[in-house]
C-alpha distance (Angstrom), angle and dihedral (degrees) to the residues before:
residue distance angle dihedral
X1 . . .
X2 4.08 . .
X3 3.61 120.4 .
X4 3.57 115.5 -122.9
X5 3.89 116.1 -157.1
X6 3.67 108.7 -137.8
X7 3.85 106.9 -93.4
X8 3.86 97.9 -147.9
X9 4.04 91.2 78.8
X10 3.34 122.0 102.7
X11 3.15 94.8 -151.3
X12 3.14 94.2 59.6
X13 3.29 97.6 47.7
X14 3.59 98.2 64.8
X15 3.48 102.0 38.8
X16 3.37 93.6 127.9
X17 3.90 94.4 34.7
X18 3.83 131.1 116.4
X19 4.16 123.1 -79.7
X20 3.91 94.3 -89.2
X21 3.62 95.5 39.7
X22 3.48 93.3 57.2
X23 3.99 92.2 43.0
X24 3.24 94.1 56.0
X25 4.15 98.3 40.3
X26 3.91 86.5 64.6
X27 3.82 102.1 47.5
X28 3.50 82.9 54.6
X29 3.42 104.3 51.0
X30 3.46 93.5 52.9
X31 3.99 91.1 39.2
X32 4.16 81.1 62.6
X33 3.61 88.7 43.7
X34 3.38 95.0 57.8
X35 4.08 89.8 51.8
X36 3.95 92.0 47.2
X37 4.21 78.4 58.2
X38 3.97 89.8 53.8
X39 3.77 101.4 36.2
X40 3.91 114.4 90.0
X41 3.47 93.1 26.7
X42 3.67 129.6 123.4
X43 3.94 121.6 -127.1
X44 3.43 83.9 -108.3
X45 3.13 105.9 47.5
X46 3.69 99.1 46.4
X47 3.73 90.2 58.1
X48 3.51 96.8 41.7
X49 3.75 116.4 124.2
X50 4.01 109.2 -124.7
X51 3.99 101.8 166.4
X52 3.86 138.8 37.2
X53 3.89 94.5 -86.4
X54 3.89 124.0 66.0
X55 3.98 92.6 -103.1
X56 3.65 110.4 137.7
X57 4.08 122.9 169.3
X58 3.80 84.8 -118.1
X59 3.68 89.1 51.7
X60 3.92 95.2 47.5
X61 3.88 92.0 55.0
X62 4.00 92.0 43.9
X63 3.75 81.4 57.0
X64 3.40 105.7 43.3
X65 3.75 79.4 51.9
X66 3.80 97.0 63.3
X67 4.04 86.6 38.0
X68 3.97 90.9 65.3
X69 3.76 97.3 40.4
X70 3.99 91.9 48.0
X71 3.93 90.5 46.2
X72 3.62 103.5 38.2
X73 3.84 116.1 21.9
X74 4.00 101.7 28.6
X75 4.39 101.5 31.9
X76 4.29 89.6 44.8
X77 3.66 107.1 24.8
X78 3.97 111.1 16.6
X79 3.69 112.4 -164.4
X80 3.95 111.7 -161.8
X81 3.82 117.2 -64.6
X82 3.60 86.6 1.0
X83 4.46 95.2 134.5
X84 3.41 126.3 -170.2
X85 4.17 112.4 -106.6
X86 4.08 97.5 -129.0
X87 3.57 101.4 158.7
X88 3.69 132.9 103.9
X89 4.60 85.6 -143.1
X90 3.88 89.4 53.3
X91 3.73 92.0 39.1
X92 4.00 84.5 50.2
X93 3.66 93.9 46.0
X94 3.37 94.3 53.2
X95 3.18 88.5 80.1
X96 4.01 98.9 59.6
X97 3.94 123.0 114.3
X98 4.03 115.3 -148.0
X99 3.90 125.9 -176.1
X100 3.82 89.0 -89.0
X101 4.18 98.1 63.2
X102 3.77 110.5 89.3
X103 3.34 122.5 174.7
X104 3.72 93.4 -110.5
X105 4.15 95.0 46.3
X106 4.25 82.8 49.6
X107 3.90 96.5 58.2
X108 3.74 93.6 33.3
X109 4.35 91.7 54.1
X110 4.15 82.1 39.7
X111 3.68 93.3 56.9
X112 3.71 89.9 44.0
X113 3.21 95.3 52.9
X114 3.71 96.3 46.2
X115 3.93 94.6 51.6
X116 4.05 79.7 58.1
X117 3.06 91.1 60.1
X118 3.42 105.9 45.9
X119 3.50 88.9 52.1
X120 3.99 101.2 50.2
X121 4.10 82.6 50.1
X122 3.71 94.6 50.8
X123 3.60 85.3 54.9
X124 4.26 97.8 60.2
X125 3.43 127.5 48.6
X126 3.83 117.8 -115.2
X127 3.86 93.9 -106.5
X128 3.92 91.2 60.7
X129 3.38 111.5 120.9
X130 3.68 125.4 -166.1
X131 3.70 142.1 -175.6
X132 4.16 113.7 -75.9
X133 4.18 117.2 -161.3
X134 4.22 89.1 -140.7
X135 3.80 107.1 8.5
X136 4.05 95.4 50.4
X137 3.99 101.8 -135.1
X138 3.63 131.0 1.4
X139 3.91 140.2 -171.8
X140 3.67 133.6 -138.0
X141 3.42 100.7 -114.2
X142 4.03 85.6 48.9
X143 3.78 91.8 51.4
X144 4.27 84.9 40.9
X145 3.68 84.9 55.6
X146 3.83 104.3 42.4
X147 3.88 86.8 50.5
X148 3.88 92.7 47.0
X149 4.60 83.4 54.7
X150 3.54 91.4 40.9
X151 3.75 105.1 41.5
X152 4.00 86.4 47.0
X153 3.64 90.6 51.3
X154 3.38 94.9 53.9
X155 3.99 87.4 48.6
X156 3.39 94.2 66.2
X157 3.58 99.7 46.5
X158 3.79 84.1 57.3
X159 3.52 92.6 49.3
X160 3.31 90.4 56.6
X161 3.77 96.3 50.8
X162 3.85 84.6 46.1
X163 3.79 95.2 60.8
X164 3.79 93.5 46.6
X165 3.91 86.8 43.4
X166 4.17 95.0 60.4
X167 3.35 103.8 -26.7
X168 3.94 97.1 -94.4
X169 4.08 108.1 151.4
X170 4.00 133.3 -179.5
X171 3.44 143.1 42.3
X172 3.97 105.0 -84.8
């Protein structure tokens, strides 16, 4: 019997494809991953706190959310008062549910911000390099790969919170 590898994977998909293709394939699996975490959840169980530290699902995606908009959007294509998040406080509070975040308003702002993203990246090629507040200059395919590690590792800390949440495991 042949093994068949489960065609709805980007990854997968393009895992014969060119540099950017392939980039871009795995921050969005894990981008969709990190949804499939959210989705199905109640309010309250989303931001409900599991482990010693304040990391809730709800809290991961509001993160991640401020993570693509400071990467993408405000280090390669600044709009007007758009300013860069540098410190560790913001970073940390990033994190932090108030009355307003629902589960549905988190994955709807995520997605938003992700299709931003997408966009401004589209719009460079990977060997652009721009200015960084801390790191000095960075390229496209470094920020493409930093998001790719940090996305991921925030993917597995929700999967985590998942399975102790109902029991709900894996990536698809």
């Amino acid at each position: 019997m042949e093994q068949t590898i489960d065609p709805t994977l980007g990854p997968v998909l393009t895992r014969t494809g060119d540099e950017r293709a392939v980039l871009a394939s795995f921050l969005d699996f894990h981008r969709a991953v990190l949804l499939r975490k959210l989705r199905g959840l109640s309010d309250t169980d989303a931001g409900r706190h599991l482990v010693p530290s304040a990391t809730t699902i709800a809290g991961l995606v509001k993160h991640l959310t401020l993570v693509e908009r400071n990467w993408f959007p405000t280090l390669l294509a600044p709009r007007p008062g758009d300013v860069y998040v540098t410190s560790d406080e913001d970073a940390v509070a990033s994190f932090t549910l108030d009355d307003k975040d629902t589960v549905a308003g988190l994955a709807e702002a995520y997605e938003r911000a992700c299709a931003r993203s997408r966009a401004v990246a589209e719009s460079f090629d990977l060997d652009h390099v721009v200015p960084h507040p801390q790191l000095g200059e960075v390229s496209l395919r470094w920020i493409l790969v930093h998001l790719i590690e940090e996305t991921a590792r925030h993917v597995g800390h929700a999967d985590i919170l998942r399975e102790l949440t109902d029991g709900e495991t894996g990536a698809v």
